[in-house]
C-alpha positions in Angstrom: -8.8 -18.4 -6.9 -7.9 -16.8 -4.0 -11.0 -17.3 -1.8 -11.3 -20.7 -2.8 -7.9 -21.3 -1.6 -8.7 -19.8 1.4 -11.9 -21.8 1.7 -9.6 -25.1 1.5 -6.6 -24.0 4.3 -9.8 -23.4 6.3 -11.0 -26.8 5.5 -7.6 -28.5 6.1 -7.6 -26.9 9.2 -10.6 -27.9 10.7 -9.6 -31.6 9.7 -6.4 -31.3 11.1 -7.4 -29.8 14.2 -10.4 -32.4 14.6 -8.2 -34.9 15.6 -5.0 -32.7 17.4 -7.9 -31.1 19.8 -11.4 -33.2 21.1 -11.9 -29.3 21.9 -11.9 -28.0 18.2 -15.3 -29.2 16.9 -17.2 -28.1 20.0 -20.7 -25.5 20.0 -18.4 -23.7 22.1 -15.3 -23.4 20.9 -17.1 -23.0 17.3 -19.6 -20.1 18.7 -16.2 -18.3 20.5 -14.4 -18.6 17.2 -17.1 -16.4 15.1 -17.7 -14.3 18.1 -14.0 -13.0 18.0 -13.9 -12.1 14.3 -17.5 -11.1 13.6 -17.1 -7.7 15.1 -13.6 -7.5 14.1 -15.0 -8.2 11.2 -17.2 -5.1 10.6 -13.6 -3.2 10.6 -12.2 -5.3 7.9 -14.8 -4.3 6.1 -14.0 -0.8 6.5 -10.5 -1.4 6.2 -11.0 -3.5 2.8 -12.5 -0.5 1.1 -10.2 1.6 2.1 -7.5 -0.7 0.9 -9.0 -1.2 -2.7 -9.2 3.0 -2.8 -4.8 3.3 -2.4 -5.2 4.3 1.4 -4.5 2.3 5.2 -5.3 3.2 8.4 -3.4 2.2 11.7 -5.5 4.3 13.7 -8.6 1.6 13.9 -7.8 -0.1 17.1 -7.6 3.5 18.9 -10.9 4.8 17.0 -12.7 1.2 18.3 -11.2 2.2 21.6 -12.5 5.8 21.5 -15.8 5.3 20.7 -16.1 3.1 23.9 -14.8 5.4 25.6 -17.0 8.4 24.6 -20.0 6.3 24.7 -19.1 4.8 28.3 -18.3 8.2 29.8 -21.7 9.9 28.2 -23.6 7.1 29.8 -22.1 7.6 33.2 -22.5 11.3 33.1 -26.1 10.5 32.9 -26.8 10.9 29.2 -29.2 8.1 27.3 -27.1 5.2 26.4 -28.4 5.1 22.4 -27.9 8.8 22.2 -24.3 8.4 24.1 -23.2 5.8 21.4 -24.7 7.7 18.6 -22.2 11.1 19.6 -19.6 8.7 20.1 -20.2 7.0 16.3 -20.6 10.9 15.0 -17.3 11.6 17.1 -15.7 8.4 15.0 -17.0 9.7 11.5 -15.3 13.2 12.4 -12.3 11.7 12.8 -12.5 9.7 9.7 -13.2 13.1 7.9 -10.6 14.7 9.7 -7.9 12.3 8.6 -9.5 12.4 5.0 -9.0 16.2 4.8 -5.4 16.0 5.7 -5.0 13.4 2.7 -6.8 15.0 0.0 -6.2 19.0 0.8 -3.1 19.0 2.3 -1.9 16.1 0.7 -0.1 13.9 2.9 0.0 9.8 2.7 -2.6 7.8 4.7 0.4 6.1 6.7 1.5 9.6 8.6 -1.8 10.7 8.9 -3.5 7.1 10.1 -0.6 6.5 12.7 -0.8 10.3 14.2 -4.3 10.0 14.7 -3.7 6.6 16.2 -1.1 8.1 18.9 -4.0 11.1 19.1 -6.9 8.5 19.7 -5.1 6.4 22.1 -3.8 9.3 24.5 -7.3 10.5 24.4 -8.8 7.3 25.7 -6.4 7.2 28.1 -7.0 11.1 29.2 -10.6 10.8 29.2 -10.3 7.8 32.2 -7.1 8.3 33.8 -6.2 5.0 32.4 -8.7 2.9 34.1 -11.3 0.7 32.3 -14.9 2.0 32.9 -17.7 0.1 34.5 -20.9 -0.1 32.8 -22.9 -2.8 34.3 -25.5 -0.4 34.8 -26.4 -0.3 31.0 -29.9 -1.0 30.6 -30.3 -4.8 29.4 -32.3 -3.6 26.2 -29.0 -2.4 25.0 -26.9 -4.8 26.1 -28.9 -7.5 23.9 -27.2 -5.8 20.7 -23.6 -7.4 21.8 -25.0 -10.0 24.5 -28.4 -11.1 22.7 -29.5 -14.1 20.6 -32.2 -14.8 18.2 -32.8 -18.1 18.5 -29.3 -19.9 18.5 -27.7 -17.1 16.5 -26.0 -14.2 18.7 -27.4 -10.8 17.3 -23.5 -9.8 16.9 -23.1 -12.4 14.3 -26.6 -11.4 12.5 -25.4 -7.5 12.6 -21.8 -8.8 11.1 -23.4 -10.5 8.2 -25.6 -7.7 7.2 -23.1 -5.4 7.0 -21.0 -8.1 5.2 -23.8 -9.3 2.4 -24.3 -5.0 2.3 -20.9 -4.3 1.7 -20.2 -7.0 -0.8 -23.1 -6.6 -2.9 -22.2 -3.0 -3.0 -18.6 -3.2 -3.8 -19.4 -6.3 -6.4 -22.5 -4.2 -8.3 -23.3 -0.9 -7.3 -21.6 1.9 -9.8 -20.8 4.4 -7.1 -18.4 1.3 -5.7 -16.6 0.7 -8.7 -15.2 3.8 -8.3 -13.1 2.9 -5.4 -11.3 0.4 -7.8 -11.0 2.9 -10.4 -9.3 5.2 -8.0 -6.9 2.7 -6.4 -5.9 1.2 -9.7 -4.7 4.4 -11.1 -5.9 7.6 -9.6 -4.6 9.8 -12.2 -6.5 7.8 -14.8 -9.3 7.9 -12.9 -9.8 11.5 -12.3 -8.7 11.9 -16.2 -12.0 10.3 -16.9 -13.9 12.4 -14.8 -14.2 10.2 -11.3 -13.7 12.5 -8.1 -11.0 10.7 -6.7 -10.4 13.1 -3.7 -14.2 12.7 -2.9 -13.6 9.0 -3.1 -10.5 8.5 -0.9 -12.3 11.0 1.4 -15.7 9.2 1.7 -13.6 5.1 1.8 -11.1 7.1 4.9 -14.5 8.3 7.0 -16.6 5.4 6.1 -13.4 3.2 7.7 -13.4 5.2 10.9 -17.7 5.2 11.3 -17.4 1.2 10.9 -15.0 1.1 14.0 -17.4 3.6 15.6 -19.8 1.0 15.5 -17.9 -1.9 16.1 -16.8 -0.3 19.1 -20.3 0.4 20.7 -21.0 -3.5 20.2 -17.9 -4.2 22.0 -19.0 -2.1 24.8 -22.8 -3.1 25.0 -21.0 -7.1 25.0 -18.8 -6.7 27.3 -20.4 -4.4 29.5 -17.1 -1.9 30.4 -14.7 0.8 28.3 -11.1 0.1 27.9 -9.0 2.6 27.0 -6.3 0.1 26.1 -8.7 -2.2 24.0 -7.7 -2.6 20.1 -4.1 -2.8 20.8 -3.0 -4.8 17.7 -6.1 -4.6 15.9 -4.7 -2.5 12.8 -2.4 -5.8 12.2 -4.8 -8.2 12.5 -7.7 -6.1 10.3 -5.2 -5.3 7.8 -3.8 -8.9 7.9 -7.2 -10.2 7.2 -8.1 -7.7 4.2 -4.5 -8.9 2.5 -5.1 -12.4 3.2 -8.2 -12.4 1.5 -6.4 -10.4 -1.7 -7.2 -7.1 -1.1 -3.6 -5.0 -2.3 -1.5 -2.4 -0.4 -0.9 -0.5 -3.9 -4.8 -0.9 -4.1 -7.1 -1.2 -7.1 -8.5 -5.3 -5.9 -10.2 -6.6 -3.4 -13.1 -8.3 -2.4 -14.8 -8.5 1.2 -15.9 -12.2 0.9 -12.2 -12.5 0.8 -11.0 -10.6 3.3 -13.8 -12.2 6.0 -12.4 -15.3 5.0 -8.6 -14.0 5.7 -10.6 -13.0 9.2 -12.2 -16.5 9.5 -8.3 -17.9 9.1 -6.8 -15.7 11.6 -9.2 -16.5 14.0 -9.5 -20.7 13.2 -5.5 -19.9 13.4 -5.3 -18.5 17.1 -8.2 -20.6 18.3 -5.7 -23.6 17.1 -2.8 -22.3 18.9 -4.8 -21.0 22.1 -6.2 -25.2 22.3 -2.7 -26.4 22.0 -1.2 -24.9 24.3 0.9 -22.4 22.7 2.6 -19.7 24.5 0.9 -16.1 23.6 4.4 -14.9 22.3 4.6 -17.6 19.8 1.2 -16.7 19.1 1.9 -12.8 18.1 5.4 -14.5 15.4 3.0 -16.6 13.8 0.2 -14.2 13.6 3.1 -11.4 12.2 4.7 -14.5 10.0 1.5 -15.2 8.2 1.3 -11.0 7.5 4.8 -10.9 6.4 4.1 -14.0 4.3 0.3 -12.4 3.0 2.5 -9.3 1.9 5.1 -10.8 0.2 2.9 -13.3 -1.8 0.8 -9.5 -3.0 3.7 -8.2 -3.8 5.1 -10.7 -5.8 2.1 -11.1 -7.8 1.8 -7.1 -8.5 5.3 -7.3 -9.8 4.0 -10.6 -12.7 0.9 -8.4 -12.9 2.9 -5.4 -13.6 5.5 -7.4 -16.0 2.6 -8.5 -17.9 1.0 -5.2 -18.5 4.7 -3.8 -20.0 5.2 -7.6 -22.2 
């Protein structure tokens, strides 16, 4: 119910803005739209699972960041740009881990850990290049096709997106290792009562989260040809609006990625709108923090009637 929802404010949308913009229904504007969620995208995937598990992480925009960073000062050290970005995805999983030991050994919540490794990430990016974005327009054009390439028509950033997507989805939907993540978020005690490793779940869902923004933060780099250490400001609220949007809950246990890509397709049709008329970019962070607020309370609401039915 809640995707096709989504499918119709989508729809509605487009109507609407078909006739309040000539602009709307372009190649162009159409082809920018998917370009700024698809990679995005590949950290709502990561963020989804982690959501359906019981955990969050606010640290996503400063991993992303990172791992452009560590890639882009590799390369111009002289080190091989695949092998550069494959330290700096391996650098992304180690955080991941890192953050998944404090929360299953030491115990505390992925909120503290997630926004101190945020705070961490970020004042490494911006120690690692003084605070200055870094230059790569000497990256070798074979590498730049993965986030500046098409295949025909199709941009290979929007092919790579829907792999991981389809991947993802099937996984979550059918595989048997996957169901354990809803097992785990729905009631972790239960779960580990009937013999599910929890800890090994929340651990493997918090790293898997962090390599996804590893990667989506070497496409960024290889698209836009540079490093910025300030890049991914925001993104936490936008990935995790996306995830709740498309009905994955904060007190975990549900979820779907088909959903959340569609909350991610409505954020973006949603600031494409606004940016075509004319809105002012402050207006455009309210709505974008109203529709969050909005996304949360309708979750919560519904865990309370879930909850009430499960007592009646």
């Amino acid at each position: 119910m809640r995707e096709t929802g989504l499918i119709l404010i989508i729809l509605a949308l487009f109507v609407a803005m078909s006739f309040a913009s000539p602009y709307f229904l372009t190649w162009v504007n159409m082809r920018a739209m998917v370009m700024a969620f698809a990679v995005e995208g590949i950290v709502v995937v990561g963020m989804t699972i982690l959501l359906i598990s019981g955990g969050i992480d606010l640290s996503v925009g400063s991993v992303t960041a990172l791992a452009m960073v560590i890639a882009g000062s590799l390369f111009l050290a002289g080190v091989d740009p695949w092998l550069a970005s494959l330290v700096a995805i391996a650098a992304c999983t180690g955080i991941g881990a890192f953050m998944g030991f404090f929360v299953t050994r030491i115990g505390l919540h992925h909120f503290i850990v997630s926004l101190a490794v945020m705070v961490i990430a970020r004042g490494a990016c911006l120690l690692f290049t003084g605070g200055r974005p870094l230059g790569l327009f000497s990256l070798p054009p074979e590498f730049k096709f993965i986030g500046q390439g098409s295949i025909g028509p199709v941009p290979l950033v929007i092919i790579v997106f829907l792999v991981v997507v389809l991947c993802f989805d099937f996984m979550l939907r059918r595989s048997t290792a996957f169901r354990k993540v809803f097992y785990t978020g729905s009631n972790e005690k239960a779960a580990a009562y009937s013999g599910i490793r929890t800890k090994r779940v929340i651990f493997l869902t918090t790293t898997l989260c962090s390599t996804l923004c590893g990667i989506a933060g070497i496409i960024y780099m290889a698209r836009f040809g540079s490093a910025q250490p300030t890049f991914g400001l925001g993104m936490e609220l936008n990935v995790i609006a996306a995830a709740v949007i498309g009905g994955a809950s904060l007190n975990g246990g549900s979820g779907t990625i088909f959903g959340a890509i569609l909350g991610a397709a409505l954020l973006s049709v949603v600031s494409s709108s606004l940016a075509l008329l004319d809105v002012s970019v402050y207006w455009q962070d309210i709505i974008r923090g109203s529709i969050l607020l909005t996304a949360v309370s309708i979750d919560h609401y519904l865990n309370k009637k879930r909850d009430a039915g499960g007592k009646a």
